[in-house]
SETIFI-901536 format. One line per 10 residues: number of its first residue (from 0); their letters; for each residue x, y, z of N, C-alpha, C. Coordinates in Angstrom, 3 decimals. Example, Ala and Ser with C-alpha at 12.3 -4.5 7.8 and 13.67 -1.06 7.14 Angstrom:
SETIFI-901536
0> AS> 13.190:-5.690:7.800:12.300:-4.500:7.800:13.200:-3.300:7.800; 12.850:-2.250:7.080:13.670:-1.060:7.140:12.900:0.030:7.870
end
This chain:
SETIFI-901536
0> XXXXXXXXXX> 189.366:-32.720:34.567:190.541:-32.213:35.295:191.065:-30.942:34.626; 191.475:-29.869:35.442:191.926:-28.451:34.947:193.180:-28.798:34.782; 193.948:-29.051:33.383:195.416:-28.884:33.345:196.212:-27.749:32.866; 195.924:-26.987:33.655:196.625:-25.538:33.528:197.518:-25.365:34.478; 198.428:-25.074:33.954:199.981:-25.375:34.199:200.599:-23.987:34.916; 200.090:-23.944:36.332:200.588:-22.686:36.940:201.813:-22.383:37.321; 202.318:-23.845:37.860:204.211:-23.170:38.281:204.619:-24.464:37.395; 205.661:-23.890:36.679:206.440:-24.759:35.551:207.780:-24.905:36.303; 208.373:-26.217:36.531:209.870:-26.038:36.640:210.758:-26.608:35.358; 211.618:-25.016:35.444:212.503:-25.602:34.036:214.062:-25.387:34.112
10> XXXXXXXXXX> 214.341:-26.593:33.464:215.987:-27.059:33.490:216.521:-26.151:33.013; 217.710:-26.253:33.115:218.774:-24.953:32.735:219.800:-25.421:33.644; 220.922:-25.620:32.613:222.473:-25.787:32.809:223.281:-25.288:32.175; 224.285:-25.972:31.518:225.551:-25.550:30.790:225.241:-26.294:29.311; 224.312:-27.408:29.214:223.805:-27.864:27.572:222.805:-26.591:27.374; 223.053:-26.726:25.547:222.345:-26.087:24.824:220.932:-25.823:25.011; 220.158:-26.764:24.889:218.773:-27.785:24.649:218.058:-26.886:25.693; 218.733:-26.323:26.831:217.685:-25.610:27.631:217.102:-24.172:26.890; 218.058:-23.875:25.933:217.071:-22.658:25.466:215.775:-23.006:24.260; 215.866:-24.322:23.849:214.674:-24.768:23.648:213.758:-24.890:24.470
20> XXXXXXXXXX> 213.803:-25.222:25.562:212.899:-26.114:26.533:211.721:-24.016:27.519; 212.847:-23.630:26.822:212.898:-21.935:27.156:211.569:-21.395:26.411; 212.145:-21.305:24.727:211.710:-20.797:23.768:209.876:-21.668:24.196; 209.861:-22.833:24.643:208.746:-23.620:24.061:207.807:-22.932:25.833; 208.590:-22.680:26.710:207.680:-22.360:27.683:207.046:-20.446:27.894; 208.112:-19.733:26.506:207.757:-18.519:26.551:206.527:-18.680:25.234; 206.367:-19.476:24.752:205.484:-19.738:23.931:204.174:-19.792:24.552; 203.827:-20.100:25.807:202.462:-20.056:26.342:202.037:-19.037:26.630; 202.543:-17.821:26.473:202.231:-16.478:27.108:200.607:-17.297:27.303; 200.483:-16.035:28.515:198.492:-16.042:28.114:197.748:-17.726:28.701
30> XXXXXXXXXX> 198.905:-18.273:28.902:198.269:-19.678:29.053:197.847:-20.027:30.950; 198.383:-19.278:31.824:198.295:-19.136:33.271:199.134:-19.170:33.812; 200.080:-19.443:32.902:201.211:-20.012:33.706:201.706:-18.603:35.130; 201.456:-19.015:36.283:202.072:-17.675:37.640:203.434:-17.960:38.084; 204.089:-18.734:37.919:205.630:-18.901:38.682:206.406:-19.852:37.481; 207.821:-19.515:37.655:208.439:-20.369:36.903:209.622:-20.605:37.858; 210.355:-21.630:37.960:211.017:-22.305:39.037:212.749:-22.889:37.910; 213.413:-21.903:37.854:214.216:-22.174:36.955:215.600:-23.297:37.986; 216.153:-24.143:37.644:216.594:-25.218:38.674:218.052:-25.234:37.893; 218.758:-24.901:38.358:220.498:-24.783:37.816:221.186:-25.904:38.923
40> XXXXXXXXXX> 222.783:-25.728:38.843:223.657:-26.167:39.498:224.356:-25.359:40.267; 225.275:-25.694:40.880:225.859:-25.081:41.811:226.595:-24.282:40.905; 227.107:-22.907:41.138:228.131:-22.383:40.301:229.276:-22.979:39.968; 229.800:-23.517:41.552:231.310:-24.020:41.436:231.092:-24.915:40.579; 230.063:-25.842:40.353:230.106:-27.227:39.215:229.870:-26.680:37.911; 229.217:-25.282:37.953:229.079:-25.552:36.514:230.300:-24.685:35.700; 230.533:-23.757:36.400:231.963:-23.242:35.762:231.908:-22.824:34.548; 230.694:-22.181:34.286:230.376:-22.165:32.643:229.752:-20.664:32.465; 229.826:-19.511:31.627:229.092:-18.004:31.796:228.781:-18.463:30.185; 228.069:-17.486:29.950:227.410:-17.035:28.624:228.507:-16.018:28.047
50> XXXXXXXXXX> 227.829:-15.657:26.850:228.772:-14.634:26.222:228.765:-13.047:27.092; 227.942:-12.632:27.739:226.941:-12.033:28.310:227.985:-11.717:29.503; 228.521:-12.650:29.949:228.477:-13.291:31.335:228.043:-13.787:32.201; 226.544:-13.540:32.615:225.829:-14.658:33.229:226.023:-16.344:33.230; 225.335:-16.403:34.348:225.526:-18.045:34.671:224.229:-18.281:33.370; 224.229:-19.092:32.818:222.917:-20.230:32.467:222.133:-19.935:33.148; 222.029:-20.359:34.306:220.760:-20.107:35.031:219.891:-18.656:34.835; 220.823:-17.703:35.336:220.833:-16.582:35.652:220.006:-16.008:34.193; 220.793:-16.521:33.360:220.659:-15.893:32.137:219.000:-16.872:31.128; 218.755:-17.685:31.657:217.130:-18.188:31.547:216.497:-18.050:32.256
60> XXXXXXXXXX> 216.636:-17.429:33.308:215.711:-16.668:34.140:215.482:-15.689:33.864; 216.082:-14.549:33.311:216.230:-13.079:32.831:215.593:-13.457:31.416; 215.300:-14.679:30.926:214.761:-14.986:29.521:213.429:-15.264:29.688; 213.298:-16.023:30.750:211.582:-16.117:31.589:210.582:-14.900:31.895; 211.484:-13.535:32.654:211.356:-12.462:32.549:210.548:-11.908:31.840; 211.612:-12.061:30.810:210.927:-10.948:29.657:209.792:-11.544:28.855; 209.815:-12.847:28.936:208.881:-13.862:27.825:207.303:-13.471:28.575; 207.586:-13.656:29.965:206.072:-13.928:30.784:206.549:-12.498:31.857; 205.954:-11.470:31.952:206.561:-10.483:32.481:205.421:-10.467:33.792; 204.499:-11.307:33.968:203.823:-11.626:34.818:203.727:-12.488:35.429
70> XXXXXXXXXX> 204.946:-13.388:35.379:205.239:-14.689:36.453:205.971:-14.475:37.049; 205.967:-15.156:38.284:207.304:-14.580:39.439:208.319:-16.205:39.062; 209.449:-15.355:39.114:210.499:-16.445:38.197:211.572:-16.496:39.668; 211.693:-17.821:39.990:212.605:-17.919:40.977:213.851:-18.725:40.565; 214.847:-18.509:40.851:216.056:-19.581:40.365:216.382:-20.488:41.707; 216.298:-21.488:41.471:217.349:-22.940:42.951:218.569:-23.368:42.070; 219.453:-23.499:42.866:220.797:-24.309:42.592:220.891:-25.894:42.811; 221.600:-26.223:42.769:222.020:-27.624:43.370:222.789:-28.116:43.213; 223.849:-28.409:44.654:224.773:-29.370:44.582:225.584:-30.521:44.019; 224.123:-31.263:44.229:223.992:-32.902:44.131:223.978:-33.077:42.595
80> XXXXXXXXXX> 223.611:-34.626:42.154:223.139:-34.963:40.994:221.786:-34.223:40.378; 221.962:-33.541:39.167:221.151:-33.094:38.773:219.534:-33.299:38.204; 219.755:-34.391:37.679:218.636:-35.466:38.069:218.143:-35.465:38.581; 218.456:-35.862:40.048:217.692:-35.906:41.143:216.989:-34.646:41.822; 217.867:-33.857:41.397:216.899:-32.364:41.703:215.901:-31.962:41.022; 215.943:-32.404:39.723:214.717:-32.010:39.140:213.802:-32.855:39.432; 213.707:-34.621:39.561:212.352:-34.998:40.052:212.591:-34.941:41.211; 213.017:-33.927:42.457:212.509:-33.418:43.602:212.019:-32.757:43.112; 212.214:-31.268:42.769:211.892:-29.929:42.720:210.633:-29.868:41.922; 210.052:-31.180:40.976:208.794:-31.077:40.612:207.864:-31.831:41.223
90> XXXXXXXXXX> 208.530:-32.086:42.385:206.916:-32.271:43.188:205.853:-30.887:43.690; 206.144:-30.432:43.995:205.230:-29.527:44.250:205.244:-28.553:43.071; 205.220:-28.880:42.027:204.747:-27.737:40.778:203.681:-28.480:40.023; 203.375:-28.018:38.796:202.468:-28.455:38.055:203.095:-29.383:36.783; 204.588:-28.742:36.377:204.437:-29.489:34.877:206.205:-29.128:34.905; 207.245:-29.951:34.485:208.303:-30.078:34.207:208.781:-30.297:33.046; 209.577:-28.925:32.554:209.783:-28.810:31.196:211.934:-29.073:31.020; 212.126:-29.955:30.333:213.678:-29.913:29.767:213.635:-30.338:28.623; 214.785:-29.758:27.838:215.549:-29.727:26.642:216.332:-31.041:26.508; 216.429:-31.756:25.333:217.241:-32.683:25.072:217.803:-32.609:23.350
100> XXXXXXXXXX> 219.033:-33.297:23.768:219.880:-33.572:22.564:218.661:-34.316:21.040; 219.109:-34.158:19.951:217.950:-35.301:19.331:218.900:-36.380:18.556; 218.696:-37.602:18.496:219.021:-38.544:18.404:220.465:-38.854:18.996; 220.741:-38.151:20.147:221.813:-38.769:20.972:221.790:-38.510:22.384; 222.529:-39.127:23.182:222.137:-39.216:24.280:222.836:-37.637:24.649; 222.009:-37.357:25.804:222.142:-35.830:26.663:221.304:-35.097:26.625; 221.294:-34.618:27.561:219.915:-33.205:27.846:219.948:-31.981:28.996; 219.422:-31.050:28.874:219.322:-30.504:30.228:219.263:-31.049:31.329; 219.055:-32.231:31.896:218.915:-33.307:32.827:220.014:-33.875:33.353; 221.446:-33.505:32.340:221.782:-34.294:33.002:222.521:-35.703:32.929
110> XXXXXXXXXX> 221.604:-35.847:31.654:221.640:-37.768:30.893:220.071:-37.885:30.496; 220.044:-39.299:30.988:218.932:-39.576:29.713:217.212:-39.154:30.376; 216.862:-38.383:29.652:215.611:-37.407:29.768:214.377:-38.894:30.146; 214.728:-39.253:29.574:213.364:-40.938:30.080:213.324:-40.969:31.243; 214.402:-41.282:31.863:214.175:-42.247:33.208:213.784:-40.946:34.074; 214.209:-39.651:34.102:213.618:-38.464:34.706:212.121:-38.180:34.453; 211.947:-38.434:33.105:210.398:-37.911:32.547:209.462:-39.467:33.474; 209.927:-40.741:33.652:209.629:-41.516:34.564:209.012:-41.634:36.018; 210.167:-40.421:36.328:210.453:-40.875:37.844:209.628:-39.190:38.372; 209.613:-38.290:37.444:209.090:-37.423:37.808:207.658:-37.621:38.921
120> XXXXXXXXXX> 207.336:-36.459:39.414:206.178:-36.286:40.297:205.036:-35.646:39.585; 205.025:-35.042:38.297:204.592:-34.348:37.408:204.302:-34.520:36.461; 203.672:-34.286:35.034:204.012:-34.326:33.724:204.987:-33.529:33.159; 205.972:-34.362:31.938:206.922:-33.863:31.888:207.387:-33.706:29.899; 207.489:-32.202:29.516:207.766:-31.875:28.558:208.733:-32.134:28.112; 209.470:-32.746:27.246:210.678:-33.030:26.566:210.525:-32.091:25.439; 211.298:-31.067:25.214:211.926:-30.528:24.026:213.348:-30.914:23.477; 212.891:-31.699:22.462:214.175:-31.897:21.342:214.831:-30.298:20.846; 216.282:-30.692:20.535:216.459:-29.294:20.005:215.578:-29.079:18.371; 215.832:-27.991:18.047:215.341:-27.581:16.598:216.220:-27.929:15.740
130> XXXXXXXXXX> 216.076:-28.002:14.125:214.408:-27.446:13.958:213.643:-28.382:14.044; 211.812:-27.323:14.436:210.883:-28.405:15.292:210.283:-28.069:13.736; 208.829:-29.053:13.429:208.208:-29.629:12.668:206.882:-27.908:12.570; 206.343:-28.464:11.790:205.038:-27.498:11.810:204.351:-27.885:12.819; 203.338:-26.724:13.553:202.494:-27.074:15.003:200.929:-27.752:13.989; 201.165:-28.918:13.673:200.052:-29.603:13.502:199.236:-30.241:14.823; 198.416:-31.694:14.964:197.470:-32.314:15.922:198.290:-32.231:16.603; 197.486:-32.542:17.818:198.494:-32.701:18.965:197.975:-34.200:19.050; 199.085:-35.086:19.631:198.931:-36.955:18.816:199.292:-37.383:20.482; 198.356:-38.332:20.771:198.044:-38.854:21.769:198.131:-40.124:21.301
140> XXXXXXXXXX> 199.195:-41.021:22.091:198.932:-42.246:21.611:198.496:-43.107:22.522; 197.732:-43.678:22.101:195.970:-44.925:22.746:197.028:-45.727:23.177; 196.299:-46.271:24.415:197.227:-47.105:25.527:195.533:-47.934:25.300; 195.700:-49.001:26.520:194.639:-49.816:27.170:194.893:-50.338:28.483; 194.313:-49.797:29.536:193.282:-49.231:29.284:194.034:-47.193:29.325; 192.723:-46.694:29.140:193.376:-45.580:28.192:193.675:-44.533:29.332; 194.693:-43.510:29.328:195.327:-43.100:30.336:194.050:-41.543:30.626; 193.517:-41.688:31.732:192.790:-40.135:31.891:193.514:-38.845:31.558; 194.244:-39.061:32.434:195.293:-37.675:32.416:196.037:-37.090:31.492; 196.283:-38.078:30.510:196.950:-37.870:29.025:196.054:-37.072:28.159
150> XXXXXXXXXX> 194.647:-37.544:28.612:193.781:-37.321:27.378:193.213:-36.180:27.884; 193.049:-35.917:29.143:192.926:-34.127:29.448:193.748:-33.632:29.110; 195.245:-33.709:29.294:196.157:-32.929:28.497:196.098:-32.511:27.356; 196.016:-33.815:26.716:196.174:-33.682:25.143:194.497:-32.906:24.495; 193.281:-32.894:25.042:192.693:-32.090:24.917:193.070:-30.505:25.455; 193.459:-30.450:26.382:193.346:-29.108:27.149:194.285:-28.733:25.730; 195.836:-29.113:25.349:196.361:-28.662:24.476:195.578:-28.199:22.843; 194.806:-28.970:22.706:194.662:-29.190:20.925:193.461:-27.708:21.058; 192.579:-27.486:22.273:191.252:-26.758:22.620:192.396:-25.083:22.226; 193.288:-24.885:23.013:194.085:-23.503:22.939:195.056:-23.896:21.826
160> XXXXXXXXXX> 195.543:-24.744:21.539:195.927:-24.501:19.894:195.360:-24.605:18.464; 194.172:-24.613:18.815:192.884:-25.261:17.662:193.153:-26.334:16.895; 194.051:-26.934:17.575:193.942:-28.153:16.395:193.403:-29.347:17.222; 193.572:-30.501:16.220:192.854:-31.511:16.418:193.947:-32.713:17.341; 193.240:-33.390:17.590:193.719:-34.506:18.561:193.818:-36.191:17.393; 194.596:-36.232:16.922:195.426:-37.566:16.382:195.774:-38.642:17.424; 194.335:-39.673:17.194:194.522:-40.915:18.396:194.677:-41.610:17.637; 196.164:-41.856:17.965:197.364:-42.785:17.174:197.670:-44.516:18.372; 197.286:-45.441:17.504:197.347:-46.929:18.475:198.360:-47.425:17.458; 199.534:-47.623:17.898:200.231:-48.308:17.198:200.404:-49.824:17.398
170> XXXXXXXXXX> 200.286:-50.864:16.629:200.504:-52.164:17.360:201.721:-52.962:16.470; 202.377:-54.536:17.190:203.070:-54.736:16.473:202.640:-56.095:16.699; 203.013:-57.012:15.797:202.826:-58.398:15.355:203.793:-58.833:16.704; 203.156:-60.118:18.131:204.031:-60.679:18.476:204.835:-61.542:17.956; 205.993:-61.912:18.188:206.882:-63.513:17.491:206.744:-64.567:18.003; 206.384:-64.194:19.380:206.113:-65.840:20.486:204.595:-65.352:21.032; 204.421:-66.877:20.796:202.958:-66.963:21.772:203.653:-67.955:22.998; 202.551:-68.072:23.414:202.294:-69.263:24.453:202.355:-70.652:24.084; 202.247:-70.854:22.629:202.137:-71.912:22.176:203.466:-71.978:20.951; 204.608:-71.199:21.105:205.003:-70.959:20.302:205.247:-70.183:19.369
180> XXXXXXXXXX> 205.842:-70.335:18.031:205.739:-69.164:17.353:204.845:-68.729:16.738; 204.385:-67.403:16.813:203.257:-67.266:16.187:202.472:-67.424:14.774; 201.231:-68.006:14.298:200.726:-68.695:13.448:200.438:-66.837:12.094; 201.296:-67.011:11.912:201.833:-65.692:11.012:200.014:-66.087:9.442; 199.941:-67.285:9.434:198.560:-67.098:8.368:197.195:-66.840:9.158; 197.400:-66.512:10.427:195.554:-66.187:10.822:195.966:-64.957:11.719; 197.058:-65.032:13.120:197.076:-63.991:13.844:197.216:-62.493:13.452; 197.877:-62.364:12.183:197.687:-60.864:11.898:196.564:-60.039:11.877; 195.797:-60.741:10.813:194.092:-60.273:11.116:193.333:-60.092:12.202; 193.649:-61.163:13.556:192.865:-60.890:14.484:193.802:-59.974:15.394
190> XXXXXXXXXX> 194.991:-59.705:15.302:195.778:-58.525:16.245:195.280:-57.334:15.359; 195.445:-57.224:14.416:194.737:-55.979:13.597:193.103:-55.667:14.015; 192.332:-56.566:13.830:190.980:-56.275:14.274:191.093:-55.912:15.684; 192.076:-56.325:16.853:191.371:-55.952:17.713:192.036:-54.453:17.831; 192.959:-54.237:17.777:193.593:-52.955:17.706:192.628:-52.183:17.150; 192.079:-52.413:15.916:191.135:-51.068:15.017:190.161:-50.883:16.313; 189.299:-52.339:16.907:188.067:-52.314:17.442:188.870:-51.151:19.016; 189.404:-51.687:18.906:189.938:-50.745:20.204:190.301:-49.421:20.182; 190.739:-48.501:18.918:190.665:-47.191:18.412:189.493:-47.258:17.887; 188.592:-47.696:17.273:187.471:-47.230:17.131:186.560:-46.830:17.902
200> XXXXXXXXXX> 186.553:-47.745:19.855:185.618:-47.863:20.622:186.663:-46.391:21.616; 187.573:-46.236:21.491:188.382:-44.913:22.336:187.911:-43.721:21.618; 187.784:-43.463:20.149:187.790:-42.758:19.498:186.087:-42.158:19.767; 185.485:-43.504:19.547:184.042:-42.892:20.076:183.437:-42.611:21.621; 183.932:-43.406:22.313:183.713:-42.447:23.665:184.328:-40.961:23.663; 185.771:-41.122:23.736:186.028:-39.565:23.550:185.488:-38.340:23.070; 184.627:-38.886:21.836:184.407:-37.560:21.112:182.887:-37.257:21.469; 182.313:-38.421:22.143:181.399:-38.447:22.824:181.205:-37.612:24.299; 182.577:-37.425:24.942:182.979:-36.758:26.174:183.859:-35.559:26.154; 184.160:-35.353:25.016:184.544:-34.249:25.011:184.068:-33.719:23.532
210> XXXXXXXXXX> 182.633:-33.039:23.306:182.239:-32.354:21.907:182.650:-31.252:20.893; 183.780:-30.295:21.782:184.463:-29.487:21.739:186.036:-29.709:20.878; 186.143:-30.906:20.815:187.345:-31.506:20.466:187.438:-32.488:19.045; 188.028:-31.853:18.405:188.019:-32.958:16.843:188.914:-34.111:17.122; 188.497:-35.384:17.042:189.601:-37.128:17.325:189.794:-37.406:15.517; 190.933:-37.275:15.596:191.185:-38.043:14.145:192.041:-39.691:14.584; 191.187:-41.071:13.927:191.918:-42.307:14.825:192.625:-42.288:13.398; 193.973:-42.996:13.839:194.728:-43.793:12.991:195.997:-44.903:13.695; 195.567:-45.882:13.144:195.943:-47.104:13.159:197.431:-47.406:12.169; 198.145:-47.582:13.172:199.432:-48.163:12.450:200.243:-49.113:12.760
220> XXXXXXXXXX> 200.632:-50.357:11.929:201.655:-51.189:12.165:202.988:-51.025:12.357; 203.377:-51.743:13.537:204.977:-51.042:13.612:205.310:-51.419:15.226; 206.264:-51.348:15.279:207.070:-50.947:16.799:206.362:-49.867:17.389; 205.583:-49.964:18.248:205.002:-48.593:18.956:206.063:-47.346:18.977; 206.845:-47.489:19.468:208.310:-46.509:19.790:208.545:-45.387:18.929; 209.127:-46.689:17.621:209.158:-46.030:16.112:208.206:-45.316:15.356; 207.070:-46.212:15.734:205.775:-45.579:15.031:205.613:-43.948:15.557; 205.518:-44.445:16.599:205.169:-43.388:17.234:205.814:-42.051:17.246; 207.234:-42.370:16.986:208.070:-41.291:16.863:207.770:-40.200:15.333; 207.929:-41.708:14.085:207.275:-41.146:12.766:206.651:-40.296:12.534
230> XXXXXXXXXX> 205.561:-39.731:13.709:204.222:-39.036:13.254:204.452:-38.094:14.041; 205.742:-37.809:14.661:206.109:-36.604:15.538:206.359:-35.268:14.540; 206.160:-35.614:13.252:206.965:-34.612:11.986:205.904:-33.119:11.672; 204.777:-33.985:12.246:203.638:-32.877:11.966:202.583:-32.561:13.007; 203.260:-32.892:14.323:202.526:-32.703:15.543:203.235:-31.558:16.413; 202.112:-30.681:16.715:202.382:-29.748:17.757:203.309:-30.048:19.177; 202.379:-31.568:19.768:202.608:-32.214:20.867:202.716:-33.702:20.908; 203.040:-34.527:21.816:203.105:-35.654:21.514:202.900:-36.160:22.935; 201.879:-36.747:23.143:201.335:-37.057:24.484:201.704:-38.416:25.072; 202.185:-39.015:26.232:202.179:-40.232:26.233:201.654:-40.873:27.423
240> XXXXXXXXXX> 200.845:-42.054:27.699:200.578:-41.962:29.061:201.340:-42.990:29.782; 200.421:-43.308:31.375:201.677:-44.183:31.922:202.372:-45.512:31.565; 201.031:-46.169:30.584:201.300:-47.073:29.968:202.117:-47.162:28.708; 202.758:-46.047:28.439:203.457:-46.558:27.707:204.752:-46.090:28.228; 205.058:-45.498:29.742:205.971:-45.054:30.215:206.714:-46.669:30.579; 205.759:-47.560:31.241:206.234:-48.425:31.667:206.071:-49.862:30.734; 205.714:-49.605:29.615:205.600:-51.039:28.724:207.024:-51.277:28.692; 206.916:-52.583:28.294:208.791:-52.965:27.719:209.615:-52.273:29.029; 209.375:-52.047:30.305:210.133:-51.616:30.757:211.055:-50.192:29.744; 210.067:-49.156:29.813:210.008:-47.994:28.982:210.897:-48.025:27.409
250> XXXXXXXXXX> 210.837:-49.031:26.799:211.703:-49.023:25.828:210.640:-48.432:25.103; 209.387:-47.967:25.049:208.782:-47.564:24.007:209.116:-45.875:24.524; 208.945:-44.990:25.726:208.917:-44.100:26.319:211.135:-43.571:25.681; 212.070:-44.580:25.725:213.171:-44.394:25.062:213.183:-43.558:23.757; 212.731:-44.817:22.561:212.584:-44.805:21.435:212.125:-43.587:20.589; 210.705:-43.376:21.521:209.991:-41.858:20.931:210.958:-40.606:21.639; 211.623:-40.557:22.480:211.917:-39.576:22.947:213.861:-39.113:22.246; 214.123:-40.046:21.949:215.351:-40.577:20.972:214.817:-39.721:19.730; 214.140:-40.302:18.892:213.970:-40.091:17.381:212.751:-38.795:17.157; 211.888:-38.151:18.401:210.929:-37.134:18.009:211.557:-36.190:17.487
260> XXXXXXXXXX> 210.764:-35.653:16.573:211.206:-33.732:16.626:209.903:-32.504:16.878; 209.361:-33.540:17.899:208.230:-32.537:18.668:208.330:-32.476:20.037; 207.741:-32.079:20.491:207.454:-31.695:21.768:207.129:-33.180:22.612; 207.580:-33.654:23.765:206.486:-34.971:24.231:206.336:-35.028:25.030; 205.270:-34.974:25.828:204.415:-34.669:27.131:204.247:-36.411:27.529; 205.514:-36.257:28.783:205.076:-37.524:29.712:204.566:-37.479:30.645; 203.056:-38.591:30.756:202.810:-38.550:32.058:202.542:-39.855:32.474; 203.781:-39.915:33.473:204.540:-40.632:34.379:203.533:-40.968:35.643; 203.724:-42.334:35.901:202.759:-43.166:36.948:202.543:-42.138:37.985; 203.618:-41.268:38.695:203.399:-40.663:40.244:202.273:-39.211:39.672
270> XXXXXXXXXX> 202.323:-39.252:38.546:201.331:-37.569:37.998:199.780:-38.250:38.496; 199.492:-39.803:39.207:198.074:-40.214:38.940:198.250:-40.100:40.155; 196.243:-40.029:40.613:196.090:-39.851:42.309:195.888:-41.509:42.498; 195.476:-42.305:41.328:195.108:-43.442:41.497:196.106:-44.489:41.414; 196.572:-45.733:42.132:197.705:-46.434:41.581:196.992:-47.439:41.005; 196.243:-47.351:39.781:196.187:-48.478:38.863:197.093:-49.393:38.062; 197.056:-50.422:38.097:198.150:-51.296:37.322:197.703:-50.967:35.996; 198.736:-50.967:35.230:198.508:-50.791:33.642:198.861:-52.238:32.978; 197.557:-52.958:32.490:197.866:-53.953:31.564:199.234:-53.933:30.567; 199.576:-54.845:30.008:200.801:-55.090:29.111:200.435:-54.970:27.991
end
């Protein structure tokens, strides 16, 4: 799959966080990007100018401009809940980029950047504000079964940033079985074995299907969420697929997007042509 990201729509309001979400999409120069679709509020609601004077909007669009001087940059308003305009307005684009608060709730969105990066029609970039981490792997974390579309991403990314791809499976010890509580002197070992056997057997198809691409696996115990967030310190990108949008009823898709200080590329059930159920 070609994931080259031709029309980007990006948030922009009266929060900060959008001139991150800015900075990280003038960063692709060179990357294809042809249109950028900048999505504000109504004036009367937002009631807010720059030092400048410009609206927000106005004034990240004129920032789009100059960043990509070869994309045609359009601005939309909107009335309504803001939210809801952005997973409209990214249906027909390629890739949906907003800014969020880091470790508290708020974002260019609106409120909480999850349930949007969710409900989207698209894949969807979350930029935490700064400061961001060094652009190390770009870290894909292993679902089952394993998400296609994530893992073209997260290749297409690591191929134009030369780095490597970190297939990160995080697992955690259940407390209840079926039979009770769990037998804490044998089950660790066999939830651990199967987890490794399962990054080991992802790790080798992949690198098998894509030769072009360095897989570094690593295996970690923990809360997926948390874990996952941990290893955001030295990653370029942070990939996630649908399965982990919808595990726990997205408490893992929360957690990482709460505590990252990278970049995190969701892709959300409606980004697939296929409606596969995703195991638990």
């Amino acid at each position: 799959m070609d994931e080259r990201w031709t029309t980007v729509t990006l948030a922009a309001d009266a929060a900060r966080p959008h001139e991150e979400a800015m900075q990280w999409v003038a960063a692709r120069t060179g990357a294809g990007i042809e249109r950028i679709r900048v999505i504000g509020v109504d004036p009367a609601i937002e009631a807010r100018v720059g030092k400048d004077g410009k609206r927000v909007v106005d004034a990240i669009a004129d920032s789009a401009r100059a960043a990509l001087p070869d994309a045609t940059v359009e601005v939309r308003r909107h009335a309504g809940p803001f939210a809801t305009a952005l997973v409209e307005e990214s249906d027909d684009g390629d890739l949906l980029v907003i800014g969020t608060f880091r470790s508290r709730r708020g974002s260019t969105a609106g409120g909480d950047p999850a349930r949007i990066a969710a409900r989207a029609a698209v894949p969807t970039v979350i930029v935490p504000e700064g400061p961001h981490p060094i652009e190390g792997d770009v870290v894909l974390a292993v679902e089952e079964p394993i998400d296609e579309r994530a893992v073209s991403i997260a290749c297409e990314e690591a191929h134009r940033l030369h780095r490597r791809v970190t297939l990160l499976r995080a697992w955690e010890m259940p407390v209840w079985t079926r039979t009770g509580l769990t037998d804490f002197a044998e089950d660790p070992l066999r939830w651990r074995t199967s987890n490794a056997e399962l990054l080991q057997r992802v790790t080798a198809e992949l690198s098998a299907r894509h030769p072009d691409v360095r897989f570094h696996p690593l295996l970690v115990e923990g809360h997926p969420g948390h874990a996952i967030a941990s290893h955001t310190r030295r990653a370029s990108l942070v990939v996630l697929g649908r399965g982990h949008v919808r595990a726990l009823s997205g408490s893992v898709l929360h957690d990482v997007l709460r505590e990252t200080v990278s970049p995190v590329c969701v892709v959300p059930p409606a980004a697939h042509s296929d409606p596969v159920e995703v195991s638990a």
